[in-house]
C-alpha positions as CSV (number, residue, x, y, z in Angstrom):
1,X,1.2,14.9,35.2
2,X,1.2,16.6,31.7
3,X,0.9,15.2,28.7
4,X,3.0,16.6,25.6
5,X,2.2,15.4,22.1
6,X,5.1,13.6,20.7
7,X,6.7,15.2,17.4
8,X,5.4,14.8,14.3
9,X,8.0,13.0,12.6
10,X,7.9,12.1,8.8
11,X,10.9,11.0,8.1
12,X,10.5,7.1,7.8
13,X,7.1,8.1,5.9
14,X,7.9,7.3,2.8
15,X,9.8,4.0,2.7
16,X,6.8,2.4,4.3
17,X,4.2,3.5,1.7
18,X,6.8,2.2,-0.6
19,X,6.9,-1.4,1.4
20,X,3.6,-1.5,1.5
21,X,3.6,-0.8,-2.3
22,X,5.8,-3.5,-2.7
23,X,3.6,-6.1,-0.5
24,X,0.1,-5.1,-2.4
25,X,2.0,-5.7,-5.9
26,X,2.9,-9.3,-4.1
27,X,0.0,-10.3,-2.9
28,X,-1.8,-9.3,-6.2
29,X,0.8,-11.4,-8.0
30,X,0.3,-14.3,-5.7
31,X,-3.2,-14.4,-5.9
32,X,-3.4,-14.2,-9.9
33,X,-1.0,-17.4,-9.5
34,X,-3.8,-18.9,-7.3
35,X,-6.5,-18.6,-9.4
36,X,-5.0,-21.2,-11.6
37,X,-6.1,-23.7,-8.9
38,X,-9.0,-23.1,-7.1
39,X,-12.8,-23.2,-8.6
40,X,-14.8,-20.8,-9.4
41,X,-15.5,-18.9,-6.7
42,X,-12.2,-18.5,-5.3
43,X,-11.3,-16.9,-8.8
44,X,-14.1,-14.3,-8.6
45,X,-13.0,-13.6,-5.2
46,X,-9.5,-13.4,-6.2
47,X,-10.0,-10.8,-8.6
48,X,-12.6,-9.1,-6.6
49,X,-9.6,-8.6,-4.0
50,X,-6.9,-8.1,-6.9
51,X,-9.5,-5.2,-7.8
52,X,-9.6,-3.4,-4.6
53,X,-5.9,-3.8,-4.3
54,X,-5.6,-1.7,-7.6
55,X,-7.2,1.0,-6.0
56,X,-5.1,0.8,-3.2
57,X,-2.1,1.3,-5.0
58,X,-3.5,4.6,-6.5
59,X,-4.1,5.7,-3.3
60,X,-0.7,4.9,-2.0
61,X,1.1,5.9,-4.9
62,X,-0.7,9.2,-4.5
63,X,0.7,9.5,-0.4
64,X,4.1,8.7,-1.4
65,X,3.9,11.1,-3.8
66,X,2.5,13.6,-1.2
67,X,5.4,12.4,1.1
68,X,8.3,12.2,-1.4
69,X,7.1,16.6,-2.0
70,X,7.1,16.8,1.8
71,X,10.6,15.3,2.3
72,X,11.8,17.7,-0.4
73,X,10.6,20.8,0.7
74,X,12.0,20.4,4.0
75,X,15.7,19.1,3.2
């Protein structure tokens, strides 16, 4: 039996970078709500996360971007 790769297909892409845009920016806004009532720790934690989420976004912003171009160029 032979084995064909399947298509590479792009074209759904970009709305789920832009979900998952959407659910980092969430989850950083519910955690910033959180740290009003937990201790210490849990706050450090919280914006230790929050942090790393930040620089998720970049990076996601950057491949929708990337995607958004490739859309264009091939409408």
């Amino acid at each position: 039996m032979e084995f064909k790769p399947n298509p590479d297909d792009r074209s759904d892409n970009a709305s789920k970078i832009q979900n998952a845009i959407n659910n980092t920016r969430e989850n950083m806004k519910e955690a910033e709500a959180s740290m009003k009532f937990g201790n210490e720790q849990d706050r450090q934690n919280a914006l230790a996360k929050n942090e790393r989420r930040e620089e998720a976004l970049a990076a996601l912003q950057s491949e929708l971007k990337d995607e958004q171009a490739f859309n264009d160029a091939n409408d």
